[in-house]
C-alpha positions in Angstrom: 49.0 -22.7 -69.5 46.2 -24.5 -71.2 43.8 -22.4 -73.2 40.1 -22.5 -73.0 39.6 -25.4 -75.5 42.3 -27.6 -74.1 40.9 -26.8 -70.8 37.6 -28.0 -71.0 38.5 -31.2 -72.9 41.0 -32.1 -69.7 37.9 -31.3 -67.4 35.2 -33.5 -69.2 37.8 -36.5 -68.9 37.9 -35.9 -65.4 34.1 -36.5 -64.9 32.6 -40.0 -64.4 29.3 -41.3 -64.1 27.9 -40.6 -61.1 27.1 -44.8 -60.3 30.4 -44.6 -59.9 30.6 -41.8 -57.3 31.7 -42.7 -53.5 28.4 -43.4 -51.2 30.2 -42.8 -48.5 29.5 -39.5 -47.5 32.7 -38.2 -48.9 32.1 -34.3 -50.6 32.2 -34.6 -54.8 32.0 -32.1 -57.1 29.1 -32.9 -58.9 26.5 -32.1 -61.9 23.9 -32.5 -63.6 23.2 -32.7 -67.3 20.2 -32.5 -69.3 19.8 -32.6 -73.1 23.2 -31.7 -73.5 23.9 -28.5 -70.7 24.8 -28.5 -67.5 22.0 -27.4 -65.2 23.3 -28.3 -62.3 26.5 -27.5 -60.8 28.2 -27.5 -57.2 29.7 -29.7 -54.5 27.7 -32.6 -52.3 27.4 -35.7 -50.8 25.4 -38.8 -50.7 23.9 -39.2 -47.6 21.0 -39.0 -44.8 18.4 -36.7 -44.7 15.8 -35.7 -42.7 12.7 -34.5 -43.6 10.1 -32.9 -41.8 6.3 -33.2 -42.5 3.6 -30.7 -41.2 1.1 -32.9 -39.0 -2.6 -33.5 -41.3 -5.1 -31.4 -40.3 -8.5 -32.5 -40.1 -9.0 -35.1 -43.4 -6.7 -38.0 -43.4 -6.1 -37.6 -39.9 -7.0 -41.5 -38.9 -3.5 -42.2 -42.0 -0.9 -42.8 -39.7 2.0 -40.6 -40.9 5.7 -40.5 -39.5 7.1 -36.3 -39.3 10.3 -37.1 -40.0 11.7 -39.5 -42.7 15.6 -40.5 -43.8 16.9 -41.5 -47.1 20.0 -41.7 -49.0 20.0 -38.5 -51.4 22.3 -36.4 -53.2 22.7 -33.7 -50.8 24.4 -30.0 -51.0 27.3 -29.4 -48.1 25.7 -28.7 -45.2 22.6 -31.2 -45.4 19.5 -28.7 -45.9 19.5 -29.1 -49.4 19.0 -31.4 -52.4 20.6 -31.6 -55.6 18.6 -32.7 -58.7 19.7 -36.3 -59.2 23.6 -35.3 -60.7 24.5 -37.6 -63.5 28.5 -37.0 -63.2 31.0 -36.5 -60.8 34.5 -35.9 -60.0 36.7 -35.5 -56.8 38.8 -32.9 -55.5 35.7 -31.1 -54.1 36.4 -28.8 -51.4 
Protein backbone atom coordinates (compact mmCIF):
# COMPACT_ATOMS: atom_id res chain seq x y z
CA UNK A 1 0.00 0.00 0.00
CA UNK A 2 1.43 3.20 -1.14
CA UNK A 3 0.98 6.17 1.22
CA UNK A 4 -0.34 9.50 0.29
CA UNK A 5 2.97 11.01 -0.91
CA UNK A 6 4.06 8.08 -2.99
CA UNK A 7 0.60 8.07 -4.33
CA UNK A 8 0.41 11.19 -5.86
CA UNK A 9 3.92 11.14 -7.30
CA UNK A 10 2.81 7.61 -9.24
CA UNK A 11 -0.41 9.56 -10.45
CA UNK A 12 1.31 12.82 -11.81
CA UNK A 13 3.54 10.42 -13.94
CA UNK A 14 0.64 8.97 -15.23
CA UNK A 15 -0.72 12.28 -16.78
CA UNK A 16 0.41 13.58 -20.17
CA UNK A 17 -0.13 16.54 -22.11
CA UNK A 18 -3.38 16.65 -23.37
CA UNK A 19 -1.88 17.19 -27.41
CA UNK A 20 -1.15 13.93 -26.81
CA UNK A 21 -4.62 12.70 -25.86
CA UNK A 22 -6.66 10.26 -28.35
CA UNK A 23 -9.13 12.46 -30.86
CA UNK A 24 -10.92 9.70 -31.34
CA UNK A 25 -13.67 9.94 -29.31
CA UNK A 26 -12.38 7.45 -26.83
CA UNK A 27 -13.42 8.61 -22.86
CA UNK A 28 -10.03 10.06 -20.85
CA UNK A 29 -9.70 11.12 -17.64
CA UNK A 30 -8.91 14.45 -17.91
CA UNK A 31 -7.88 18.00 -16.19
CA UNK A 32 -7.25 21.09 -16.18
CA UNK A 33 -4.56 23.15 -14.49
CA UNK A 34 -4.20 26.71 -13.86
CA UNK A 35 -1.40 28.54 -12.09
CA UNK A 36 -0.47 25.49 -10.46
CA UNK A 37 -4.14 23.76 -9.07
CA UNK A 38 -6.31 21.65 -10.61
CA UNK A 39 -9.56 23.37 -11.51
CA UNK A 40 -10.78 21.02 -13.48
CA UNK A 41 -11.30 17.47 -12.96
CA UNK A 42 -13.47 14.53 -14.54
CA UNK A 43 -13.85 12.18 -17.46
CA UNK A 44 -14.56 13.24 -21.39
CA UNK A 45 -14.11 13.04 -24.81
CA UNK A 46 -13.07 14.92 -27.82
CA UNK A 47 -15.69 15.11 -30.11
CA UNK A 48 -18.88 16.73 -31.92
CA UNK A 49 -21.10 18.98 -30.64
CA UNK A 50 -24.03 20.59 -31.31
CA UNK A 51 -25.03 23.75 -30.51
CA UNK A 52 -28.20 25.45 -30.62
CA UNK A 53 -28.72 29.23 -31.23
CA UNK A 54 -32.03 31.19 -30.44
CA UNK A 55 -33.33 32.67 -33.92
CA UNK A 56 -32.47 36.99 -33.88
CA UNK A 57 -35.28 38.86 -33.16
CA UNK A 58 -35.92 41.92 -34.85
CA UNK A 59 -32.09 43.74 -35.40
CA UNK A 60 -29.67 41.66 -37.32
CA UNK A 61 -32.41 39.72 -38.71
CA UNK A 62 -31.29 40.27 -42.61
CA UNK A 63 -27.36 38.29 -40.92
CA UNK A 64 -27.88 35.02 -42.03
CA UNK A 65 -27.25 32.75 -39.05
CA UNK A 66 -27.14 28.81 -38.95
CA UNK A 67 -29.21 27.35 -35.38
CA UNK A 68 -27.12 24.64 -35.06
CA UNK A 69 -23.31 24.50 -35.35
CA UNK A 70 -20.55 21.33 -34.79
CA UNK A 71 -17.11 21.42 -33.68
CA UNK A 72 -14.53 19.32 -32.23
CA UNK A 73 -14.48 20.12 -28.29
CA UNK A 74 -13.51 18.64 -25.18
CA UNK A 75 -16.76 17.33 -24.10
CA UNK A 76 -18.06 15.69 -20.59
CA UNK A 77 -19.64 11.94 -21.00
CA UNK A 78 -22.77 12.25 -22.34
CA UNK A 79 -22.30 15.20 -24.86
CA UNK A 80 -24.28 18.21 -23.12
CA UNK A 81 -21.40 19.59 -21.61
CA UNK A 82 -18.06 21.28 -22.13
CA UNK A 83 -15.00 21.03 -20.24
CA UNK A 84 -12.70 24.08 -19.90
CA UNK A 85 -9.85 23.36 -22.42
CA UNK A 86 -7.99 20.30 -20.00
CA UNK A 87 -4.30 20.64 -20.27
CA UNK A 88 -3.56 16.81 -19.13
CA UNK A 89 -4.81 13.51 -19.58
CA UNK A 90 -4.60 10.01 -18.82
CA UNK A 91 -6.49 6.70 -19.71
CA UNK A 92 -8.25 4.26 -17.81
CA UNK A 93 -11.37 6.54 -17.70
CA UNK A 94 -14.49 4.80 -17.08
Amino acid sequence: MLDASARLREEGAMWKPIKTAPKDGTVCHVKRVYEGRIVALGHAYFGTLKVDYPEPEGALDWVPMESHTYRDIWVLKGGKYLFPDPTHWMPGAS
